[in-house]
C-alpha positions, 0 to 999 in steps of 0.5 A: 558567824552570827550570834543570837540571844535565846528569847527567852532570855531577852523576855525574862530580862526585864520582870527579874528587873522589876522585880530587883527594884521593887525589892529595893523600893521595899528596902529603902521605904521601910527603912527608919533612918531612910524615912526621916531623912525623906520626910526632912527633905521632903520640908526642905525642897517643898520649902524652896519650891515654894519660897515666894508663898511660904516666906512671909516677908521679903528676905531683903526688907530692912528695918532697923526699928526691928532689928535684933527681934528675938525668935517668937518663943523668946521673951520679946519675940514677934509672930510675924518674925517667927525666928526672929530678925538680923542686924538689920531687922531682915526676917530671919525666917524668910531668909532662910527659906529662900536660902534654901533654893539657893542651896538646893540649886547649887547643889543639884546644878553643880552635881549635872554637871559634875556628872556629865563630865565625870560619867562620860569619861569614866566610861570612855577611860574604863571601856577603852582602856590602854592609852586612853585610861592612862591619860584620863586616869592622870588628868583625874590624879593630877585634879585630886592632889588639888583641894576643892575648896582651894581650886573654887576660891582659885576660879570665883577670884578670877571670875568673880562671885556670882550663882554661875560661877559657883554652879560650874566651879563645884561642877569642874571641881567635883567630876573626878569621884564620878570618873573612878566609880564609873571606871571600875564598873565598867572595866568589870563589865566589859568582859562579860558574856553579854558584851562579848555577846554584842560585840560577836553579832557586830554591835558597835562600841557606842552602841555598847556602853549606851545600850549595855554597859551605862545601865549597869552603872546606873545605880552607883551613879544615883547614889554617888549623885546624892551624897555628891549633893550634900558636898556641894551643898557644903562648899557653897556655904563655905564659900559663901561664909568666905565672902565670895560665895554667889554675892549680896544678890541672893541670902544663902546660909552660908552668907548668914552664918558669915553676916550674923557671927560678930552678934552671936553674944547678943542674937544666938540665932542669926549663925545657929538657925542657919548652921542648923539649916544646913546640919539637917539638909545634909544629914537627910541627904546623906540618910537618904544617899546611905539607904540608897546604896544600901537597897540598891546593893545586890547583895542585899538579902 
């Protein structure tokens, strides 16, 4: 016997959703702390975006006559060095800055693929249940007993430091946090009344969680996305500050910190500016990330 939806049900679907999301648009805008972390992110991306333009000085540009230049607020500072020069007389400023897209795309790249992965098997595990639950909620075990770090240093050994590697080892070693959201979302959804609904007029099950079932789960997967970001932003400047990060191709801050170290008693600034490049790019991210789940929690009045 077929089953058909009133439709007036169907039409009224759609406004109380808009009208869920402006509210939680409102909730996240007016939010202080979801404000500044914006704002922060905003320079930081905007920064990256425009690296080229914004940098004044070629990131690689040696010269050892400015070498140890203090920033530009400190006796003997440059204004053309604004934050002053490395052990090499490289521009500290320009590097940071395009330290920056580095960062930004490890983290947002690793993040796509973790969540591929992560999000199909989580709905595949939490939709299916039975064996299949069973061997991918083992296999998501077996990868957490592993530390992150441990299993990236494993993989860039064996394949070598460079930006791919670090972008699909943090993605292969980041998916199993998406898996468990996405599972236990999906197992209390799938006995509601409108999958049982789709199930009745014969809707398949492919059909079911793309249509039904990943919609529902979209707003964990965003705000999970986003703090996810922030980690991966923090294991590539671990990795790096270890030497076996993207290479000596590209500056990154992790590399930074690393290289300017052993100088800290004469130049402050080569690991601090760097260190405090990542301190804010992770704080905003993890404002931001904080304030999402907060507007997107349905139970927020």
């Amino acid at each position: 016997m077929a089953v058909t939806l009133p439709r007036e049900t169907l039409a009224y679907e759609a406004p109380v959703h808009r009208a869920a999301g402006s509210r939680a648009w409102r909730r996240f805008a007016l939010n202080p702390a979801a404000i500044v972390g914006s704002l922060i992110l905003a320079v930081v991306i905007g920064a990256a975006l425009a690296a080229p333009w914004v940098a004044p000085h070629d990131p690689a540009k040696q010269s050892l006559l400015r070498r140890f230049t203090p920033p530009v607020w400190q006796t003997g500072g440059n204004a053309s060095y604004p934050l002053g020069t490395d052990q090499v007389g490289r521009d500290v400023f320009s590097r940071i800055v395009h330290g920056a897209r580095i960062s930004l795309m490890v983290g947002v790249a690793a993040v796509m693929v973790s969540l591929l992965i992560g999000v199909t098997a989580g709905l595949v595990s939490g939709f299916m249940g039975g064996k299949v639950d069973t061997v991918i909620g083992t296999v998501v075990d077996i990868n957490l007993s592993f530390p992150q770090i441990l299993l990236a240093l494993a993989f860039v050994a064996a394949l070598g430091p460079s930006l791919v590697t670090i972008i699909v080892v943090l993605g292969l070693t980041g998916w199993e946090r998406y898996t468990r959201v996405v599972r236990a979302e999906v197992m209390a959804l799938r006995e509601k009344e409108f999958i049982e609904a789709a199930r009745a007029i014969g809707v398949g099950r492919l059909r079911i969680i793309v249509r039904h079932v990943l919609p529902n789960t979209v707003s964990s997967i965003v705000v999970l996305s986003t703090l996810q970001v922030a980690q991966a932003i923090l294991a590539e400047a671990a990795l790096s500050f270890l030497g076996v990060g993207s290479g000596r191709a590209y500056p990154t801050w992790g590399q930074m910190i690393s290289l300017g170290r052993d100088f800290v008693t004469v130049a402050w600034w080569l690991p601090t500016l760097p260190g405090l490049a990542i301190l804010l790019t992770v704080l905003a991210i993890n404002l931001v990330g904080d304030r999402l789940r907060d507007a997107l929690d349905p139970r927020a009045v």
